[in-house]
C-alpha positions in Angstrom: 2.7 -38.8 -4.4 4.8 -37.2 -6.5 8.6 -37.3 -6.6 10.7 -34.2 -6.9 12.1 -35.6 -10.6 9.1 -35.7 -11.8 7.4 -32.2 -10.6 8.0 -30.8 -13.9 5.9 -33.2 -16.1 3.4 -33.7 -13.5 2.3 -30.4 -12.6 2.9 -28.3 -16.2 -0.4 -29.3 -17.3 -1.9 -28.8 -14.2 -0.8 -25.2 -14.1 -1.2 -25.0 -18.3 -4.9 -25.7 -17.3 -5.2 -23.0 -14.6 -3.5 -20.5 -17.1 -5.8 -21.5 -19.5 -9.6 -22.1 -17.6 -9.4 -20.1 -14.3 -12.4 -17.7 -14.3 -10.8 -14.0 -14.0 -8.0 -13.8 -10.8 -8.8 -17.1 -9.6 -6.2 -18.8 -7.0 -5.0 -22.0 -7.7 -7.0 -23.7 -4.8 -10.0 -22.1 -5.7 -9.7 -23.2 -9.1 -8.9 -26.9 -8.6 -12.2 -26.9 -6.2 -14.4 -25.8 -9.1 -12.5 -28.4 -12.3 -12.7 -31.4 -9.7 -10.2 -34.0 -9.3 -11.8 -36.3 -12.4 -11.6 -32.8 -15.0 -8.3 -32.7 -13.4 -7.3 -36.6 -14.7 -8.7 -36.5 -17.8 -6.5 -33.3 -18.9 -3.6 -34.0 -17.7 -3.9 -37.5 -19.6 -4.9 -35.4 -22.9 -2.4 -33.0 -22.3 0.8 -33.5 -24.7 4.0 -32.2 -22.7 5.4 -29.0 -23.9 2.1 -27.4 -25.0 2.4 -24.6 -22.4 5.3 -23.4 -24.3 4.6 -23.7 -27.8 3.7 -19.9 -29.0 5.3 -18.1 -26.2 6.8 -14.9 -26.8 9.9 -14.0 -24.2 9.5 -10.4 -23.1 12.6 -8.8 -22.0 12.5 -8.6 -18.2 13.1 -5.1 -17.1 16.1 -4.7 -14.2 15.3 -4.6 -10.8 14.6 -0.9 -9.1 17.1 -0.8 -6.6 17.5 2.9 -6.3 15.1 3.8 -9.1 15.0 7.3 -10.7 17.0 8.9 -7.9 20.4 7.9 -9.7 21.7 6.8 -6.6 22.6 3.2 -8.2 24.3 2.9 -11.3 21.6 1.5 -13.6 19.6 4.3 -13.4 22.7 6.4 -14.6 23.4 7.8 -11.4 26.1 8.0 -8.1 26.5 5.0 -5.8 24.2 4.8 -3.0 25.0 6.3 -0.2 24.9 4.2 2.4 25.8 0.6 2.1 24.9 -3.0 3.4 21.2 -4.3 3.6 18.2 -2.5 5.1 17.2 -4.2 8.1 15.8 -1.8 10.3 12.8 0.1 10.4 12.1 3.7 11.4 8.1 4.3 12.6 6.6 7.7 11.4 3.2 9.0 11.8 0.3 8.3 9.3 0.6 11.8 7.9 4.7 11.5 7.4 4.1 7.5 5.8 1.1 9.8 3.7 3.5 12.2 1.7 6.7 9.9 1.8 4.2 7.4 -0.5 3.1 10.1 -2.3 7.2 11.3 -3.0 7.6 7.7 -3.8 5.2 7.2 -6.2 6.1 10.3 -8.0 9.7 9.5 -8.6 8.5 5.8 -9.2 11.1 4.6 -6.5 10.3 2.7 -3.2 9.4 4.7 -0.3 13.0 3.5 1.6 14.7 5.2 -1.4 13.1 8.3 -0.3 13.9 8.0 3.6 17.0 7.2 3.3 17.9 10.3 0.3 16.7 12.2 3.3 18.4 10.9 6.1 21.8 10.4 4.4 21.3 14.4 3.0 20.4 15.4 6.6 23.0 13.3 8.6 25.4 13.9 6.7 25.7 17.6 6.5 
């Protein structure tokens, strides 16, 4: 079994293998299945720690799309959003409403909540 402190070097070359070997998409579990627990063993007893991070290049992680290209947050250069705490409800619409609100979305290349709630706060609040 292995203990929490040692995770790290117990499971990197197991996951530097996957990375490495997996045919295409392949899960995890699938992949495992195929290698077998003996293929398994005998790389992660080859395997020299670090290895999965010499070479790698950092890419610069873009920020998250809160309010996306309607400039209602401030990283996308815009005013505050307009309504405030977390969204936790949900509104049900019909197939052909959910239809164009997707398609709205995925033109200004914001989520589809963005987009209801530009509309509700415009219409409610007139």
């Amino acid at each position: 079994m292995c203990q929490a402190a040692d995770a790290e070097t117990t499971l990197e070359p197991v996951f530097y293998m996957w990375k490495t070997q997996r045919k295409g998409d392949e899960a995890l579990g699938d992949f495992v299945h195929r290698m077998g627990k003996d293929k398994i063993n005998a790389f992660v007893a080859s395997y020299t720690a670090g290895t999965a991070f010499k070479n790698v290049k950092v890419e610069p992680v873009p920020p998250p799309m809160l309010m996306g290209s309607l400039g209602l947050n401030g990283s996308a250069g815009g005013k505050a959003r307009k309504s405030s705490g977390p969204r936790t409800a949900q509104v049900r619409v019909t197939d052909e409403l959910a239809s164009l609100l997707k398609n709205k979305a995925k033109g200004a290349g914001v989520p589809v909540s963005d987009i209801v709630e530009e509309i509700l706060m415009s219409s409610l609040s007139k």
